[in-house]
VOPAGU-2260 file (C-alpha; in pm, 1 decimal, decimal comma):
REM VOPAGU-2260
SITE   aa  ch    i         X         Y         Z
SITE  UNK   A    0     797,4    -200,2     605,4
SITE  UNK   A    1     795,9    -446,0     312,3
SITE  UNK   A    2     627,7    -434,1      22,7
SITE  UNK   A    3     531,4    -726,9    -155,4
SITE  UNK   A    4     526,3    -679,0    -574,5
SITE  UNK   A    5     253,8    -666,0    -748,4
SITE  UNK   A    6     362,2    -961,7    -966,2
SITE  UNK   A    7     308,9   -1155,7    -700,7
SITE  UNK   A    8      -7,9   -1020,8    -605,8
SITE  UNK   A    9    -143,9   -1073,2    -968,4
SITE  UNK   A   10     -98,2   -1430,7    -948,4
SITE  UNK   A   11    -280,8   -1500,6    -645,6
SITE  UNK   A   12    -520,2   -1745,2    -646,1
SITE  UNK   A   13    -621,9   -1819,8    -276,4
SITE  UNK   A   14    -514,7   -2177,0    -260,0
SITE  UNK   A   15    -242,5   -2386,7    -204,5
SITE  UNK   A   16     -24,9   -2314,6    -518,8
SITE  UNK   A   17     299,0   -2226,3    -448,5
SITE  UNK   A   18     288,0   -1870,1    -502,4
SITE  UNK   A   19      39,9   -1848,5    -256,2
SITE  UNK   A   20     234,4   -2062,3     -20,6
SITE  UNK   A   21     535,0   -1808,8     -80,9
SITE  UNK   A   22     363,4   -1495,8     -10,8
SITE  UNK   A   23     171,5   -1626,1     311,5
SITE  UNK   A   24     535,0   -1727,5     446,4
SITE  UNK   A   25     688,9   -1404,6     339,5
SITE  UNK   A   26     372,5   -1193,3     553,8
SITE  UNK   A   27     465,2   -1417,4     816,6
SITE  UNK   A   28     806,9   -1355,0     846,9
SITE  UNK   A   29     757,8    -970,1     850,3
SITE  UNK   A   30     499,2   -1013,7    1113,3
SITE  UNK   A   31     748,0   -1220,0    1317,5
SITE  UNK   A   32     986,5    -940,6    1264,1
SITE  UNK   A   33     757,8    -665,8    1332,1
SITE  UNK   A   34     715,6    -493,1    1009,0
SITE  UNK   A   35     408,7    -405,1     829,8
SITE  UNK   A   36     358,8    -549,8     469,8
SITE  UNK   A   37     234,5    -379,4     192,1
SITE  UNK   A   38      70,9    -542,8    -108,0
SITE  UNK   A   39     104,6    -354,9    -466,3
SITE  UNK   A   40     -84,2    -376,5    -745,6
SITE  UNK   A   41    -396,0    -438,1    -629,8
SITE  UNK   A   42    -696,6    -388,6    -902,7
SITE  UNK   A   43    -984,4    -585,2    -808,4
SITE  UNK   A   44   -1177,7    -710,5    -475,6
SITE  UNK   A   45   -1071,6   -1043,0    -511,8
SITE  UNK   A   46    -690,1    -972,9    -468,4
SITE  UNK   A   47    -784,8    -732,6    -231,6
SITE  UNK   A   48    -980,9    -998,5      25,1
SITE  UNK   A   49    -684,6   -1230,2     -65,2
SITE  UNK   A   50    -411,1   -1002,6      49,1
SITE  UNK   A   51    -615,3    -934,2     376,9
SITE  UNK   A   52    -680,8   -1281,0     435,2
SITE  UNK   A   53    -350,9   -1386,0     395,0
SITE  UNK   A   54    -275,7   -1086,2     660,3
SITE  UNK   A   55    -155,0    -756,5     465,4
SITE  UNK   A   56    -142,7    -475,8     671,9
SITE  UNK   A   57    -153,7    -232,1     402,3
SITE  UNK   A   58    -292,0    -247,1     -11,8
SITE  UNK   A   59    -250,8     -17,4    -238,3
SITE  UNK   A   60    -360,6     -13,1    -649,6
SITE  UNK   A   61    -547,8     118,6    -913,7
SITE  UNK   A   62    -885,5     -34,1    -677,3
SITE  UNK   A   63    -808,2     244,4    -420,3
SITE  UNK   A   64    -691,0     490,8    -653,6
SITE  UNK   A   65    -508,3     567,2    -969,2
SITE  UNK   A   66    -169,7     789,5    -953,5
SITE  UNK   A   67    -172,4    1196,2    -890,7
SITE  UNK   A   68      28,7    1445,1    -977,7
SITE  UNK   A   69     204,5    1552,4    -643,6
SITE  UNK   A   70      -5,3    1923,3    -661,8
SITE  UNK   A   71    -320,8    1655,7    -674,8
SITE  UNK   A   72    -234,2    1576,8    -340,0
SITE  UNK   A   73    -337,1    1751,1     -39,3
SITE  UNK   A   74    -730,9    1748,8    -142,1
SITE  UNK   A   75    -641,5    1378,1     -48,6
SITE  UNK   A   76    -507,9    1415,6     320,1
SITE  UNK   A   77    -748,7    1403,2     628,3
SITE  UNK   A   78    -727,5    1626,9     919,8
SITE  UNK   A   79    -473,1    1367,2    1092,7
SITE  UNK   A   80    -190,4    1441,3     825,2
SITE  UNK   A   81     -37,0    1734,5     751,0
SITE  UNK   A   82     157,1    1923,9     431,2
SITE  UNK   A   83     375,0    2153,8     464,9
SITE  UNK   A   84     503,7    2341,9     142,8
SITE  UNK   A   85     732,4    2613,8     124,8
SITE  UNK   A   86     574,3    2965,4     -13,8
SITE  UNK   A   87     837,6    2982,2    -276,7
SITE  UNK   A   88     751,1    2688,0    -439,7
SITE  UNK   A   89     481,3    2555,7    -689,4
SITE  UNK   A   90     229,6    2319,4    -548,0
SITE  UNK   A   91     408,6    2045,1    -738,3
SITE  UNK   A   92     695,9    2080,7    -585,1
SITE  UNK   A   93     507,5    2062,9    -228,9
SITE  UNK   A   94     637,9    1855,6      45,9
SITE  UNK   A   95     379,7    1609,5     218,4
SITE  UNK   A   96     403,6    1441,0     563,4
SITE  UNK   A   97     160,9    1182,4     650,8
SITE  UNK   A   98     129,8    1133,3    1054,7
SITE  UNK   A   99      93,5     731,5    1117,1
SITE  UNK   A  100    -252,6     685,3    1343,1
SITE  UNK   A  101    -253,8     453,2    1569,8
């Protein structure tokens, strides 16, 4: 997996600057290599339909969500992930485990 930094992201503007240019080789690449790419720092639609245009596999940002505490966690995972957490420990301290689906 590579991520691509939200710096980059920030300064997209869906045309041929060369940022753009940079970012659309760089999915390419990873998708020639078989690896997923992530795009951070996504806050608005916009940057979101550019990332998936250009062909990001996965976003993530303050338009999806904004950071939880770890215990804030598992009201988040769906039935196809699992968390496991050891009795002795505080729910912060909980490990998670998210199960790829296909």
């Amino acid at each position: 997996m590579v991520k691509i930094d939200k710096s980059l992201v920030q300064e997209l503007r869906h045309d041929t600057s060369s940022g753009d240019i940079m970012v659309r080789s760089m999915i390419t690449l990873c998708h020639d290599l078989n690896l997923e790419v992530v795009a951070e720092g996504i806050e608005h639609e916009q940057q979101l339909n550019w990332t998936l245009d250009m062909g990001c596999d996965v976003g993530q940002g303050y338009l999806f969500a904004r950071p939880i505490p770890p215990h804030g966690v598992p009201q988040y995972l769906t039935p196809s992930q699992e968390w496991e957490r050891a009795e002795a420990l505080p729910p912060a301290e909980a490990t998670i485990h998210s199960a790829r689906t296909g």
